[in-house]
N, C-alpha and C positions, 0 to 999 in steps of 0.2 A: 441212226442208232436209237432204238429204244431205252427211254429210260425209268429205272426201276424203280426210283424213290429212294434209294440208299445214298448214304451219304458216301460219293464217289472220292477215294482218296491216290493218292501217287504211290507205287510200291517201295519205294523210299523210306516212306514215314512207317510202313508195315515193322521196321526193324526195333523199334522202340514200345512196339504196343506189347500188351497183355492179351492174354487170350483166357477162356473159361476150358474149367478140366475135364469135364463130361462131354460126351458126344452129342454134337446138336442133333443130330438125326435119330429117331427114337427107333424106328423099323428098319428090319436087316435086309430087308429087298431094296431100300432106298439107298443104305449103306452101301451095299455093292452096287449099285447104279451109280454112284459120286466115283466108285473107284474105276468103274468101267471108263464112266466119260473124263476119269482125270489124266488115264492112259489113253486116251485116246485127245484129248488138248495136248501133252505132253509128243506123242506123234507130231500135228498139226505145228505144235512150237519147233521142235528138233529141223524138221523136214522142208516147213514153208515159211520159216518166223512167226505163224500164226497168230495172231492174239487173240484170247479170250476176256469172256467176266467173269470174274470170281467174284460169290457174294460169301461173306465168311464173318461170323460174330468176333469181337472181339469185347474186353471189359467195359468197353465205353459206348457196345451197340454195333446195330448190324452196319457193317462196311463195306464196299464194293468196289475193285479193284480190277484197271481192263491191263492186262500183262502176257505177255509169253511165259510158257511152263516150260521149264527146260529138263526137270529130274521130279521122278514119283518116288518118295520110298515109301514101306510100311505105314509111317509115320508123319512124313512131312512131303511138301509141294515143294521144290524149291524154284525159285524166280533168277532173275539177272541179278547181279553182283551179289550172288551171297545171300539173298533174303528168305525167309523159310515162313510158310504158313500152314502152323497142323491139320493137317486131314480132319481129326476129328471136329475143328472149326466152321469147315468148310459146309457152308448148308446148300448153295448149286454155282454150277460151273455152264456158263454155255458160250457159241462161236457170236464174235462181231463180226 
């Protein structure tokens, strides 16, 4: 597994963080790229257990989180037990 430099956390502790209000992604070709391949981790999770990385800002700095995506909405990613990380945090998603 390659690793990114991010400080790698448990999706556990995702439940307690803060996030920033603005969309980390500044272009909308990038933006629909994130949503293309969040639906398509979201498959990979559903279908195979898949896990991927998610690298996503939070208040305290960029974080990186290797998880199964179980549900996309508009607005949020959601993970196992309940945990939720907004889309618009999310700055890339790829397969381990």
């Amino acid at each position: 597994m390659q690793n990114s430099g991010f400080i790698v956390i448990d999706k556990d502790s995702i439940a307690g963080m803060r996030f920033p209000k603005g969309d980390v992604l500044e272009n909308q070709k990038l933006i629909a790229e994130r949503q293309r391949t969040l639906e398509e981790a979201c498959r990979l999770g559903n279908e195979y257990k898949g896990k991927v990385r998610i690298v996503f800002a939070s208040q305290d700095g960029i974080r990186e989180v290797h998880t199964t995506i179980w549900n996309v909405s508009d607005e949020f990613v959601s993970l196992k037990s309940g945990i939720f990380i907004p889309i618009h945090c999310i700055i890339s998603i790829s397969r381990m």
